[in-house]
N, C-alpha and C positions, 0 to 999 in steps of 0.2 A: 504494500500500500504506500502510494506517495502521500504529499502534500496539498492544501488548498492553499490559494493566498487570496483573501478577503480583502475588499480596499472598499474605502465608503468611510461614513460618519459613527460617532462615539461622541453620544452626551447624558446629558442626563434628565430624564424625565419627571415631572411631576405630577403625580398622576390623586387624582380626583377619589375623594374616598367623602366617608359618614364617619363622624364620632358624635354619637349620640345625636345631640339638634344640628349640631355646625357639621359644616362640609371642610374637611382641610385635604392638603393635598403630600400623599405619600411619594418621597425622593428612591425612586427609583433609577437604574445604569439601563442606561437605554442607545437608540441608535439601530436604523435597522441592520445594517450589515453588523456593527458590532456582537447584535442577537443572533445572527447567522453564523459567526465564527463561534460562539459561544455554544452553540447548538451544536455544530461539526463536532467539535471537541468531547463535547459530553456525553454524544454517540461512539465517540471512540475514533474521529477522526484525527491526522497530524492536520494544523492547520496555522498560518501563521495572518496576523491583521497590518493591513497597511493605512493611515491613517495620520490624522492631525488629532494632539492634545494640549490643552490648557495646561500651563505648569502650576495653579493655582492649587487649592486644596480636592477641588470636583473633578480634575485631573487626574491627582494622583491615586482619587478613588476608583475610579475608571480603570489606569492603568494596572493599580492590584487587584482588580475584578477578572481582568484579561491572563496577569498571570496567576492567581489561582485556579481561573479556570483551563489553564494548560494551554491558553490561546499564546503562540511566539507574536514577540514584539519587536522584530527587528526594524520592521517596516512603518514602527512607530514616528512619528516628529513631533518633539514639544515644543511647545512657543509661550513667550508671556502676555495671553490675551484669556479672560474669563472663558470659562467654560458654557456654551452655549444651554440654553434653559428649552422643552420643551413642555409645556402645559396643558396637560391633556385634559381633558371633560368628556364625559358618557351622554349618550342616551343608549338608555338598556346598557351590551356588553361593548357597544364598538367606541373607540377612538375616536377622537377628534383634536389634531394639533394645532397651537401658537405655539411662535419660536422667540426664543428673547436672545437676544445676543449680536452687538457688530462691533469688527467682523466675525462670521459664523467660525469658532475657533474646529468645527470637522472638517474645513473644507480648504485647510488651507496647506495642502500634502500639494507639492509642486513636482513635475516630470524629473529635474535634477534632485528629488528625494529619492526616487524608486532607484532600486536594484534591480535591475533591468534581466540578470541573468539570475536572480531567483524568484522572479516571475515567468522567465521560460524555462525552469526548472520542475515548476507547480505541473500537478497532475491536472487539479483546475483551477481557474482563474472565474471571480466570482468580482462583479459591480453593479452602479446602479443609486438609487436611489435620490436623495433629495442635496448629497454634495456634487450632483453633477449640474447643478442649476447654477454653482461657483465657479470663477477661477478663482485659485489656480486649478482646484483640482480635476476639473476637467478638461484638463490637459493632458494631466497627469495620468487621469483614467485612458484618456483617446492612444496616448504612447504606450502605456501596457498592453492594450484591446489588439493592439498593431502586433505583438508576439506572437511566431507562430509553436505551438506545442500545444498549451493545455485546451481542454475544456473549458469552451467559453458558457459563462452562465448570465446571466442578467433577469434584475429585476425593477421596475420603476420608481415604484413606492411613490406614486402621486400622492402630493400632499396638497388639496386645492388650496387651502388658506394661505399658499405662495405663489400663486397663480391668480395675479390680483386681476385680467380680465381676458377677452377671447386671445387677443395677441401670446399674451403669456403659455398661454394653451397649446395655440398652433406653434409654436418657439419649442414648445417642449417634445411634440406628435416628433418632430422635424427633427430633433438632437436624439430621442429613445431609439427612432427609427436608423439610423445610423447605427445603433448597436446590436438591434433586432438583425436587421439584412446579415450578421456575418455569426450570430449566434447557433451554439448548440443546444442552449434552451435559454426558454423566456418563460419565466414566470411571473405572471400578473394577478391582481385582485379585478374582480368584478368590477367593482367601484373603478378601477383603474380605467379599464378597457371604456366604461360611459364616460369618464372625464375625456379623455384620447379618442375616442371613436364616436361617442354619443349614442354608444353600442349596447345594449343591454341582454344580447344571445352572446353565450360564451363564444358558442362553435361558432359563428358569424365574425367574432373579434378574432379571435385564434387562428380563420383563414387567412386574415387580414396579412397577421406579422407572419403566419407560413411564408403566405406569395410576397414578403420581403425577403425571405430567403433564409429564416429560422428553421433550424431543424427538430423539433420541436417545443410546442407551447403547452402551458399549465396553467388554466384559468381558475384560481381558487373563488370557491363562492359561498364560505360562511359555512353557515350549519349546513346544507346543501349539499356541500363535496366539492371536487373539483370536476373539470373538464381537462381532459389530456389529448392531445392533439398531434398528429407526424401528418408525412403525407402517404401514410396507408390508410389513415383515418382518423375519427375520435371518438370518443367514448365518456359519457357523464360518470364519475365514481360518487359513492355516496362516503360522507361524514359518519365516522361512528356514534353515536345518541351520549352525551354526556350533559353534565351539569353544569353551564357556565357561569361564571364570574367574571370573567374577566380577557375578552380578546386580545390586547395588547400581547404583540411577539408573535400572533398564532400563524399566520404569513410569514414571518422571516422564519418563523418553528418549520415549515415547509418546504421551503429553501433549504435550510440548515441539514434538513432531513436529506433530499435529493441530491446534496453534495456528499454527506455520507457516503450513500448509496455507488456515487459515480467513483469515490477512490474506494471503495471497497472491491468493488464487481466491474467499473470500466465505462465506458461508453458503450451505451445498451443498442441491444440490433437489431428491437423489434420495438411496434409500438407495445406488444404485450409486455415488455419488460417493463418500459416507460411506466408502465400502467400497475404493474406489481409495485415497484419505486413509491408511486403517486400512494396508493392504498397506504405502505407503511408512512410516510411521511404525512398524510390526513391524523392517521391515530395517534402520532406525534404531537401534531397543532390541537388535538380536541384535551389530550392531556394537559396540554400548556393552558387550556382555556379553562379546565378545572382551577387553575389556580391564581395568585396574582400576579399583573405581567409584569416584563423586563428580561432582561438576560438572566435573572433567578430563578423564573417559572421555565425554564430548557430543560428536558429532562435527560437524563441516563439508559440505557440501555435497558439497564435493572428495574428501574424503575417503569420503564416503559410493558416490560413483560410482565411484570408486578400488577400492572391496571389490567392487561389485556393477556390475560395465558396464554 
C-alpha cells in the first residue's frame, strides 16, 4: 500500500449546539480535506496533508490533531496570520457555513511550497474544495493536478455563502471543470451539483462531468445514498438507516473512505467495484452522522465493524 497526499484547507469550526435555553457554539478541527486525510488515516491509510497553518494557538491545535491522528505533515506551511473561523448553524442535521478570517490562513500553500516529487510519488493525489477559490493556493493545487502518476480524486465542496452572486457561480462551474475533465473520480454532494448545474437528478449531473472527461462520479445524497457513475453506467446505492445528529464531515467521511479503498485494492476496473467502494464508504459517512462532527467523529476500522458486523 502507498500513500495519499491530501492538499486543501485546515480550520477550525464552530459549530452550533443547545445548552439548556442558550444556543452556544462547540470548537471543533475542521476543514474538508483536512476531514478527509483524517479519515484515510483512521481506516488505516498512509496519508500525508498538504496545506497552510496559522502559527497562532488554533494552529497549533490543528496541527497536533493531524499528528495524532497519524496524518504526515511535511507538506504543512505555517504562517503568522489567525487561524480562519468557520461558523456553522443547523436546520435539522445539515450545515450551513460563514467564514471569519483575512487573509483565509488554509489557502495560502503556494506552488514553490509543494514537493513536487512526493506528490508524484503519492498512490493518490486528492483536492478541491473551498481553498481553490484563493491564490495562492490554487496554483498550487493546478501544479500538483499537472503530475502524472497518482490517482486523481476531487471534490468541490461548494460553499454558497462565498458565492456572493450568478458571476461567482459561473467562475466556479469554469475553475471545478478544469479539474473534473482530467479526473479519476469526482465526488460531489447533491447540493453541489444544483449550485453548478441547477441540476437536481444525480444521474443527469454525473453525465454532465462524465462527458468532461471524468472517469468516474459519486453523487452523494444525504440519507438517500449515493449515485455512482462510469461510463458503463450508474446505479443509485442506498444509505444505511441510522440515527443522526449530526452531518458535518459525512461527505468528506466519503471521500476519506474511497481513498482508502483506492490504496488498499488500486484503481478499480469495473463500475461494480466502484460501486462495492461507494457501499463501504456510505456506512462510513452514516456512522460519522451518528455522532458529533469534525475530524473526531472519522471513524476506525474497528469501530466501523463494531456498528455494522
Amino acid at each position: 500500500m502507498g500513500y495519499a497526499m491530501v492538499m486543501g484547507e485546515a480550520l477550525i469550526d464552530l459549530l452550533e449546539a443547545e445548552a439548556g435555553p442558550d444556543l452556544i457554539y462547540r470548537q471543533a478541527i475542521g476543514g474538508a480535506p483536512l476531514n478527509v486525510a483524517v479519515a484515510v488515516s483512521r481506516l488505516g491509510g498512509d496519508v500525508e496533508f498538504a496545506g497552510s497553518l496559522g502559527t497562532d494557538v488554533l494552529g497549533d491545535r490543528i496541527a497536533a490533531l493531524l499528528a495524532e491522528a497519524g496524518v504526515g505533515g511535511r507538506g504543512i506551511r505555517r504562517l503568522a496570520v489567525p487561524t480562519t473561523l468557520a461558523v456553522t448553524t443547523f436546520e435539522g442535521a445539515e450545515p450551513t457555513f460563514t467564514f471569519y478570517g483575512e487573509p483565509p490562513s488554509y489557502a495560502l500553500l503556494g506552488p514553490g511550497d509543494l514537493d513536487l516529487g512526493r506528490v508524484a510519488g503519492a498512490d493518490v493525489l486528492y483536492t478541491g474544495s473551498i481553498c481553490l477559490l484563493r491564490e495562492p493556493f490554487r496554483s498550487a493545487a493546478r501544479a500538483a493536478w499537472e503530475v502524472t502518476g497518482p490517482v486523481k480524486v476531487f471534490d468541490p465542496n461548494v460553499r454558497p455563502t462565498l458565492l456572493p452572486d450568478d458571476a461567482a457561480v459561473d467562475a466556479l462551474r469554469e475553475l471545478v471543470e478544469e479539474f473534473f475533465a482530467t479526473a479519476d473520480l469526482v465526488k460531489l454532494s447533491s447540493a453541489d451539483a444544483l449550485v453548478l448545474y441547477r441540476e437536481p437528478d444525480p444521474a443527469a449531473a454525473a453525465q454532465r462531468i462524465l462527458a468532461l472527461g471524468a472517469d468516474a462520479v459519486v453523487v452523494t445524497c444525504g440519507s438517500k445514498g449515493a449515485y455512482v457513475a462510469t461510463a458503463a453506467g450508474g446505479a443509485m446505492l442506498p444509505a444505511p438507516e441510522v440515527s443522526a445528529v449530526d452531518a458535518t464531515g459525512a461527505g468528506d467521511s466519503v471521500m476519506g473512505a474511497l481513498i482508502s479503498r483506492l490504496l488498499a485494492e488500486g484503481r478499480p476496473a469495473s463500475r461494480e467495484d466502484w460501486e462495492r467502494h461507494v457501499g463501504f464508504a456510505l456506512n462510513v459517512a452514516g456512522l460519522v452522522c451518528e455522532r458529533q462532527g469534525g475530524a473526531t467523529a472519522m471513524p476506525t476500522e474497528a469501530e466501523l465493524t463494531a456498528r455494522w458486523p
